[in-house]
Each structure stands twice: as C-alpha cells, then as structure tokens.
N, C-alpha and C positions, 0 to 999 in steps of 0.2 A: 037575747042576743044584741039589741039596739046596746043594751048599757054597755057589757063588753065592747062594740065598737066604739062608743064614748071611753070608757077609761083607757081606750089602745090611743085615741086620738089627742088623750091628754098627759098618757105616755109619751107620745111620739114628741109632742109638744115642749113637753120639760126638758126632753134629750136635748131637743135642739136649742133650748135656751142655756143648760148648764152646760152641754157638751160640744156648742157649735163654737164658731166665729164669735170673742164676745165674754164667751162661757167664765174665761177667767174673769171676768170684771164681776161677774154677777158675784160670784162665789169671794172675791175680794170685801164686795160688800154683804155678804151676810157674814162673815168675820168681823167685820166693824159693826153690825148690828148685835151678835154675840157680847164683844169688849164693852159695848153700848149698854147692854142689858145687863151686864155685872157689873159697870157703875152703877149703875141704876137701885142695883138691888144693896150696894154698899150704901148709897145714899138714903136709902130708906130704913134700912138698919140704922144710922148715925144718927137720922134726924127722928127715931121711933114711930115713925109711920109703921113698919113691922115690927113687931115686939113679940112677947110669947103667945098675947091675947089677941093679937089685931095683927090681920092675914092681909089686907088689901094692898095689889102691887106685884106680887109674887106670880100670879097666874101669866102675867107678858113676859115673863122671866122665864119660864116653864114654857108656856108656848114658842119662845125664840130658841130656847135648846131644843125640843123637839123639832123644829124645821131644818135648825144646823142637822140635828142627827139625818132625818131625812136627806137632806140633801148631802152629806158623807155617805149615805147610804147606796144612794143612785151613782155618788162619784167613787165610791172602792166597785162597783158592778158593774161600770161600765170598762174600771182597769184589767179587773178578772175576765172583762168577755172580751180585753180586747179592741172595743169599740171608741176606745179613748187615745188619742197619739199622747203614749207614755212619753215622747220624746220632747214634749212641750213643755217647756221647760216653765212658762208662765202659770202653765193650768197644775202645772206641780205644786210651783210655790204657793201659788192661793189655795191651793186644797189643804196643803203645809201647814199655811195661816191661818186657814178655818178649824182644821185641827187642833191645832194650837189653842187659839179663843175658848174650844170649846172644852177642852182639857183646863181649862185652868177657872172659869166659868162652874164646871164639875168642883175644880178643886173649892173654891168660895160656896158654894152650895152645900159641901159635903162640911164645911169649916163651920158654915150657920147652923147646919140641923144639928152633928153634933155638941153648938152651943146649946144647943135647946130652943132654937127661933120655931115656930110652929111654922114651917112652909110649905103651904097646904093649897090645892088650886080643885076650888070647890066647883069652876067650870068645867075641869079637865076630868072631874069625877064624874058626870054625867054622861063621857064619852068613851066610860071605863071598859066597856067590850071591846069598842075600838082602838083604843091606845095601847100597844106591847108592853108587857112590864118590865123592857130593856129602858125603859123612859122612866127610868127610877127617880127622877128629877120630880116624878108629879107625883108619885106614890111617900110623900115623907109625913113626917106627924110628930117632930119636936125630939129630934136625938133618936128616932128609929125608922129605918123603913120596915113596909110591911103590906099587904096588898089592899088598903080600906080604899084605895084609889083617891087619897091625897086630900081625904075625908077632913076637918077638923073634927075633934073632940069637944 
C-alpha cells in the first residue's frame, strides 16, 4: 500500500506540473526537446556516428520520444476526464506543438529504419517488460520492426 500512495503522490505531482498554472510552458518545451532530438539524430546520421553497424546516440532519441508519448498520454487523459480547461487556448496549442514534433520525429525514425539504419536502444531493451510495444520507436532492427526489444543483431 505505501507504494501505491507514492505513485498516487507522483501522479498528483505530474498533474500539477503539466496540467496546472505553467503546464503549457512545460509541454512547449518538451516540443523543443523532441525538434531537438531529431536534429540530433539527422546529425548523427550525416556525420556517421550512426551508420548500419554503429548504434551509439539513438537510445536519447528513443528515450525523448518515449517521454513526448508519456506526456501526450497524460495530456489526451486529462481532456477525456475533463480535468483539463479545453478552453485554454495556450495549453492547446503546445499540446498541438508537441504533437506535431512528435509526429514528424516518427516520421524521420520511420524514414531511417526503413533506410536500413540499425536503430536499436540496447538500454531500452533491458526495460523490455516495462516499456509498451506502442513505443515502436525502441523496438526497430534496420528496415523492420519486430518485438526483440530494440535488440541489435
């Protein structure tokens, strides 16, 4: 029971950071950390730090889409319960934005693997029980997904 009152206490906590007074800045900047991470991952493609054989880089690229998805997650749930004033016209557009980043973030992910880049996140593979396999982002392997859990070959 202690834990459940820790993860209620670290739910209540995130509500109030995404969804209070503020909430659109945050969510403004995990949009820009998103755009940030698909430079990131162009840049490393260009300058072959990631190539078909060499993975290094790819994992904070994976982990930053996994956090966007989290955090769209908690921001489409709180519109469904309600608990969010749809009428904010701020907390819209950053949700927007974040959307946005993160859809197109997808779109260069999805453009690399099927070049056949190996983008594989051998940290995110460890935490393969834990991680949904809606996080397709970590489960890739050079032109296919598939559930080795973002394994290299």
């Amino acid at each position: 029971l202690p834990a459940s009152a820790a993860i209620a206490a670290i739910d209540a906590a995130l509500d109030a950071v995404v969804l209070g007074a503020g909430g659109a800045r945050v969510v403004r900047a995990a949009a820009r950390a998103v755009r940030a991470s698909e430079q990131q991952l162009d840049v490393a493609i260009a300058e072959g730090v990631i190539a078909c054989s060499a993975i290094r880089g790819y994992d904070a690229v994976a982990r930053c889409r996994s956090g966007a998805e989290l955090l769209l997650l908690r921001l489409r749930t709180a519109e469904e319960q309600h608990t969010h004033a749809v009428e904010d016209k701020e907390a819209e557009i950053a949700r927007e934005g974040l959307e946005d980043a993160a859809k197109r973030l997808d779109a260069t992910i999805s453009g690399y693997d099927e070049e056949g880049y190996t983008l594989c996140c051998p940290a995110l593979a460890r935490a393969r029980g834990r991680l949904p396999h809606s996080h397709w982002w970590a489960f890739l392997s050079g032109g296919q997904r598939h559930g080795d859990g973002g394994l290299c070959s």
